[in-house]
C-alpha positions as CSV (number, residue, x, y, z in Angstrom):
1,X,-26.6,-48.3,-47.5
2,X,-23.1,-46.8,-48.6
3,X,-20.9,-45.7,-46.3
4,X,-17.3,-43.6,-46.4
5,X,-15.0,-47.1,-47.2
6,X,-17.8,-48.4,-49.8
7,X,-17.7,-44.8,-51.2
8,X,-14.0,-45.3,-52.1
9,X,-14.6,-48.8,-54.2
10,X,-17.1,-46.6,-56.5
11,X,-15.3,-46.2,-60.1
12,X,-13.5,-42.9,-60.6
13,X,-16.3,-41.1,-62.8
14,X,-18.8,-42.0,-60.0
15,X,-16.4,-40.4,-57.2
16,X,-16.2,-37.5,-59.4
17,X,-19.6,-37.1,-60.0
18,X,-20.7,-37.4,-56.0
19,X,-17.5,-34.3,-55.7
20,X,-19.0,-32.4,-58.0
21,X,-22.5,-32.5,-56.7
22,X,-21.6,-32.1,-53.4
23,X,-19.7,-28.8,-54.4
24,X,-22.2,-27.4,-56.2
25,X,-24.8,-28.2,-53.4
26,X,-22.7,-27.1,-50.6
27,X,-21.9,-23.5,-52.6
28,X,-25.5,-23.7,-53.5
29,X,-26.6,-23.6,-49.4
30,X,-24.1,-22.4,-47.0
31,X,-24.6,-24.4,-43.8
32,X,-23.5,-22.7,-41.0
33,X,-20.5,-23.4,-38.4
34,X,-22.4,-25.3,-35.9
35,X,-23.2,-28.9,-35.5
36,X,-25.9,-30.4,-37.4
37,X,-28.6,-33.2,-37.8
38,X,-29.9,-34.6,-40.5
39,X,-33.4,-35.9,-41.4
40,X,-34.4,-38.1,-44.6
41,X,-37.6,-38.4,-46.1
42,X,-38.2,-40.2,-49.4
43,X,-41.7,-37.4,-50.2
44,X,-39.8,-34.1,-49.1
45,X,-36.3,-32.4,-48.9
46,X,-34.1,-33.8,-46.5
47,X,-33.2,-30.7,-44.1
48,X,-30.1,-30.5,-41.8
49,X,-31.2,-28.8,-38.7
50,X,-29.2,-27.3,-36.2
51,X,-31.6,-26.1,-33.1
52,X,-29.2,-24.5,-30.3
53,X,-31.1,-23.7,-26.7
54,X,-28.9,-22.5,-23.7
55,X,-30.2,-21.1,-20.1
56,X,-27.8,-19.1,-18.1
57,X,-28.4,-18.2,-14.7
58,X,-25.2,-16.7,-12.6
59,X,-25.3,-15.6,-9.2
60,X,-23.0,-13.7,-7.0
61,X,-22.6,-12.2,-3.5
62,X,-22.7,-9.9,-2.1
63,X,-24.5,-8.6,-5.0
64,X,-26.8,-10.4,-6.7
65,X,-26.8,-10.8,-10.7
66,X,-29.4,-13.1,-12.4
67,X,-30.1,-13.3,-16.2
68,X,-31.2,-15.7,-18.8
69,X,-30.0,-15.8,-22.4
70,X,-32.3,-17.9,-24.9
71,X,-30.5,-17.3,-28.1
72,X,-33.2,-18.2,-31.6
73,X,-33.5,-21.2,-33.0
74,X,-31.8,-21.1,-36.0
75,X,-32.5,-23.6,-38.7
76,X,-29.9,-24.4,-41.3
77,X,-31.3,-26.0,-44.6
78,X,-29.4,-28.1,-46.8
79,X,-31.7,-30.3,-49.6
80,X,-30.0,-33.5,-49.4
81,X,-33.3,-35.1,-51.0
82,X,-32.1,-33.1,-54.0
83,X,-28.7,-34.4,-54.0
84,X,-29.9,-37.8,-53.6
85,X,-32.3,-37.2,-57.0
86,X,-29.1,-36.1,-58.6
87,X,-27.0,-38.9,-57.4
88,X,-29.8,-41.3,-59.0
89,X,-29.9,-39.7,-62.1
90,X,-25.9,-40.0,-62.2
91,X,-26.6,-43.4,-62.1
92,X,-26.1,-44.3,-58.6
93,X,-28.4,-47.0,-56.7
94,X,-31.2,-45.1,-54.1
95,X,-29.3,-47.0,-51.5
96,X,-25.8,-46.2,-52.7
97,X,-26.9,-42.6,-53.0
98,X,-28.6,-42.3,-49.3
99,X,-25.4,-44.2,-47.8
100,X,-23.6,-41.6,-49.4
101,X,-25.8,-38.6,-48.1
102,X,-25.4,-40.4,-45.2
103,X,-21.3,-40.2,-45.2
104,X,-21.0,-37.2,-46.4
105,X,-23.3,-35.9,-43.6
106,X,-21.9,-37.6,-41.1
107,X,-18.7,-36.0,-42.1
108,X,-19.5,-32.4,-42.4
109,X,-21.4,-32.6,-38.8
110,X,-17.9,-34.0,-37.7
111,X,-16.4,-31.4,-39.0
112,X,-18.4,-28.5,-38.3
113,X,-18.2,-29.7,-34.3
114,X,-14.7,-29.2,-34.5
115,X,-14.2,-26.2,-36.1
116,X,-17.5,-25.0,-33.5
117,X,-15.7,-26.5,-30.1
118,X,-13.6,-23.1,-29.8
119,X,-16.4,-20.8,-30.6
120,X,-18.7,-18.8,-29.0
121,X,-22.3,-17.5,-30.0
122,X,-23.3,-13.4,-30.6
123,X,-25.3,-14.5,-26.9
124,X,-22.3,-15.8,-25.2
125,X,-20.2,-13.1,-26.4
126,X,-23.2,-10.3,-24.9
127,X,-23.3,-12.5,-22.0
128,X,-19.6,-12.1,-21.2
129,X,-19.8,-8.7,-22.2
130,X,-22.9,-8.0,-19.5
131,X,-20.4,-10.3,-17.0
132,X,-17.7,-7.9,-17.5
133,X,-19.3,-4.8,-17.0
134,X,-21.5,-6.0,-13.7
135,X,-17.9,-7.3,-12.8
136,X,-15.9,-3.8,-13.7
137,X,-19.0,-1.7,-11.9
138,X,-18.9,-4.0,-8.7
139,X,-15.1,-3.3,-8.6
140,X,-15.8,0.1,-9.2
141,X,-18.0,-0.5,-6.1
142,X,-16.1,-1.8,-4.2
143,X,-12.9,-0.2,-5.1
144,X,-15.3,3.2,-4.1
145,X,-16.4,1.8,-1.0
146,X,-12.7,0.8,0.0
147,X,-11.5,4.5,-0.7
148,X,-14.2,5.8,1.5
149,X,-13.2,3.0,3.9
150,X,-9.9,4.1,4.1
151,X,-10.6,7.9,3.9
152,X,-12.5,7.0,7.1
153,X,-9.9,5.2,8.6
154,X,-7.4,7.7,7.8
155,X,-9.4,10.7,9.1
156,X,-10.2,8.6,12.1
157,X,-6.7,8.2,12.7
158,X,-5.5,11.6,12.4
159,X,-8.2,12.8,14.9
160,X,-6.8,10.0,17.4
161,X,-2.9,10.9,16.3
162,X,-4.2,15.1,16.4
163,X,-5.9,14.0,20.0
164,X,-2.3,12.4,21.2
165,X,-0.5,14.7,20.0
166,X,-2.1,17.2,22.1
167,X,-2.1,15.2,25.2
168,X,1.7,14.9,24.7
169,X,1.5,18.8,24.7
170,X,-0.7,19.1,27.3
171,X,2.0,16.6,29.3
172,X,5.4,18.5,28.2
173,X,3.9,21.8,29.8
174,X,2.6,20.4,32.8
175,X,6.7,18.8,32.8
176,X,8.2,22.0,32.2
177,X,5.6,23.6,34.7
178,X,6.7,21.2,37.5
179,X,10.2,21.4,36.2
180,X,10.3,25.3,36.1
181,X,9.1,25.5,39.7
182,X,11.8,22.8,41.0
183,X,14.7,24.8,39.5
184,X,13.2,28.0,40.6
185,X,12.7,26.6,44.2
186,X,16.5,25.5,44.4
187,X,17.4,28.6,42.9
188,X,15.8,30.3,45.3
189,X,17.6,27.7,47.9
190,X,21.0,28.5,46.2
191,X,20.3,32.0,47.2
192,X,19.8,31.2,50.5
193,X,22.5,29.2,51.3
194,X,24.6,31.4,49.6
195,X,22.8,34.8,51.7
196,X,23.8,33.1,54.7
197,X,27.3,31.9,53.4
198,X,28.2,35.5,52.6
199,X,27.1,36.9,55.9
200,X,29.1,34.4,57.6
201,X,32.2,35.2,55.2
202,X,30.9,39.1,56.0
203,X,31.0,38.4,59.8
204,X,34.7,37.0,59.4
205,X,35.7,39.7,57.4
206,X,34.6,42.2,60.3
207,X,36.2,39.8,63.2
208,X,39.6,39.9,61.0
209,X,39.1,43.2,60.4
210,X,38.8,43.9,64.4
211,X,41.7,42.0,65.0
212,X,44.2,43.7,62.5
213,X,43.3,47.0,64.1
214,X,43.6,45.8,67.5
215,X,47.1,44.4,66.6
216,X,47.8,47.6,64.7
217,X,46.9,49.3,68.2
218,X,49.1,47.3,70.3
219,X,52.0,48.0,67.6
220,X,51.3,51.4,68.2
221,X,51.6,51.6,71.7
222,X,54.5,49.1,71.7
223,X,56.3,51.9,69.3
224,X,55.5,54.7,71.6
225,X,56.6,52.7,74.2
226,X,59.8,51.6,72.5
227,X,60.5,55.4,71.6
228,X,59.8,56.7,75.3
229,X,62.6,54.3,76.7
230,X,65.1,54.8,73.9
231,X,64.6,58.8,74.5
232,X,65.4,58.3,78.3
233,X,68.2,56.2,77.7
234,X,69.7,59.0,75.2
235,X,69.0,61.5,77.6
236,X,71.0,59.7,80.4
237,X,73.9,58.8,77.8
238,X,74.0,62.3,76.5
239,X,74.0,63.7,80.4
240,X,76.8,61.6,81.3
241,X,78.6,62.2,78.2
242,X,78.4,66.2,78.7
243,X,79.3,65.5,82.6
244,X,82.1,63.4,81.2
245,X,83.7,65.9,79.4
246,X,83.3,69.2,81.3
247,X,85.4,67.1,83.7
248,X,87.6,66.2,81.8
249,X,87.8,69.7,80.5
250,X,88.4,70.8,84.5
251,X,90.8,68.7,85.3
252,X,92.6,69.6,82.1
253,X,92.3,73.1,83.3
C-alpha cells in the first residue's frame, strides 16, 4: 500500500494524473469542514463519513437551566471506490491506487480537523445563544430584584431617618420648653431682686430726702436766729450812736 513519501517517487505523468483526479472528484463532491473517516470496500463505494453526536447539560443556581442539544447525523459522501477505478485505469497498481486513497485521505481529514478546531456547529452557536439569553433575563432578574431590594432599603431608611428626624423635633421643643421656663423663671427673679433693689434705693431716697429738709430747717432757724441778734445789736449801736451825738450836740450848745 502507497503512502504520501512513495506517492512522491511515482513518475511525473502519474502525479499528474492522481492531481487531476483528485480535483475533479473533490469538485465533483464537496466534503464538508468537519473531520472525517473513511471506509474501503472492494464491491461498493468507499464513503467518508463524518457522524457528530454531542449531549449538553448545564446547570445553574439559584436558577436552574437544563437542556440537551443532539445535533443530526450528518453523513458526508465522497466515492473513493470511484477514484480508485480511475486510478487503475490510469494505470496505477490496486495497491498503489488504495495507498494513495489512503494518503490523500488521511490528509484531507488532517486538514479538515484543523481548519474545524476553531469552529462551532449551527447547535453550539443556538446553544450559546439560549445561554445568553437565560443569562441576560437572570440579570434582568436579578438586576430587578436588586432595585426592589434597594427601593426597599431606601424607603425603609427614610421612614427610620423621617422617624429621627422627628424625635429630634420632638427633643428641640421639649429643650426650648425647659429652656423658655428657666429664662422666664430668672426673669421673673431679675424682677424681683430688682423690685426690692428699687424700694430699697426708694427708701434711701426718702431718708435723704428727710434729712435735706431737716437741715434746710435747722438753716432756717439758724438764719432767723442770726438776723434776731444782728437786729439787737444794731439797735443798741444805733441807740448809742444817737445818745452819742445829741450829747455831743449839748455840750456843743
Amino acid at each position: 500500500m502507497a503512502s504520501l513519501s512513495s506517492i512522491r517517487n511515482f513518475p511525473i505523468s502519474q502525479r499528474r494524473i492522481i492531481n487531476s483526479l483528485l480535483t475533479t472528484s473533490l469538485i465533483s463532491n464537496r466534503t464538508s469542514v468537519l473531520p472525517l473517516s473513511f471506509h474501503s470496500s472492494a464491491s461498493a463505494p468507499i464513503s467518508i463519513q463524518h457522524q457528530h453526536h454531542r449531549s449538553y447539560h448545564a446547570r445553574r443556581s439559584p436558577s436552574t437551566r437544563s437542556f440537551t442539544s443532539t445535533p443530526k447525523h450528518s453523513d458526508f459522501h465522497f466515492d473513493t471506490h470511484h477514484f480508485v477505478q480511475r486510478l487503475e485505469r490510469e494505470g496505477l497498481k490496486r495497491e498503489q491506487a488504495e495507498g494513495i486513497m489512503t494518503a490523500m485521505a488521511e490528509v484531507i481529514d488532517e486538514a479538515i480537523r484543523n481548519m474545524t478546531s476553531n469552529m462551532v456547529t449551527k447547535a453550539e452557536q443556538e446553544k450559546h445563544q439560549y445561554t445568553q439569553q437565560v443569562d441576560f433575563a437572570q440579570s434582568k432578574s436579578e438586576l430587578q430584584l436588586m432595585a426592589k431590594n434597594d427601593l426597599a432599603m431606601i424607603k425603609a431608611e427614610n421612614e427610620r431617618l423621617v422617624t429621627e428626624v422627628e424625635r429630634l423635633k420632638q427633643r428641640l421643643r421639649e429643650e426650648i420648653t425647659r429652656t423658655q421656663a428657666g429664662v422666664r423663671l430668672d426673669l421673673n427673679l431679675e424682677k424681683g431682686r430688682m423690685r426690692e433693689e428699687s424700694s430699697k434705693q426708694e427708701l434711701k431716697i426718702k431718708e435723704v430726702d428727710t434729712r435735706i429738709e431737716q437741715e434746710i430747717a435747722n438753716l432756717k432757724t439758724n438764719i432767723q436766729a442770726s438776723k434776731a441778734t444782728t437786729l439787737q445789736y444794731l439797735v443798741g449801736f444805733v441807740t448809742g450812736c444817737s445818745a452819742l451825738l445829741m450829747a455831743y450836740l449839748r455840750f456843743r450848745v
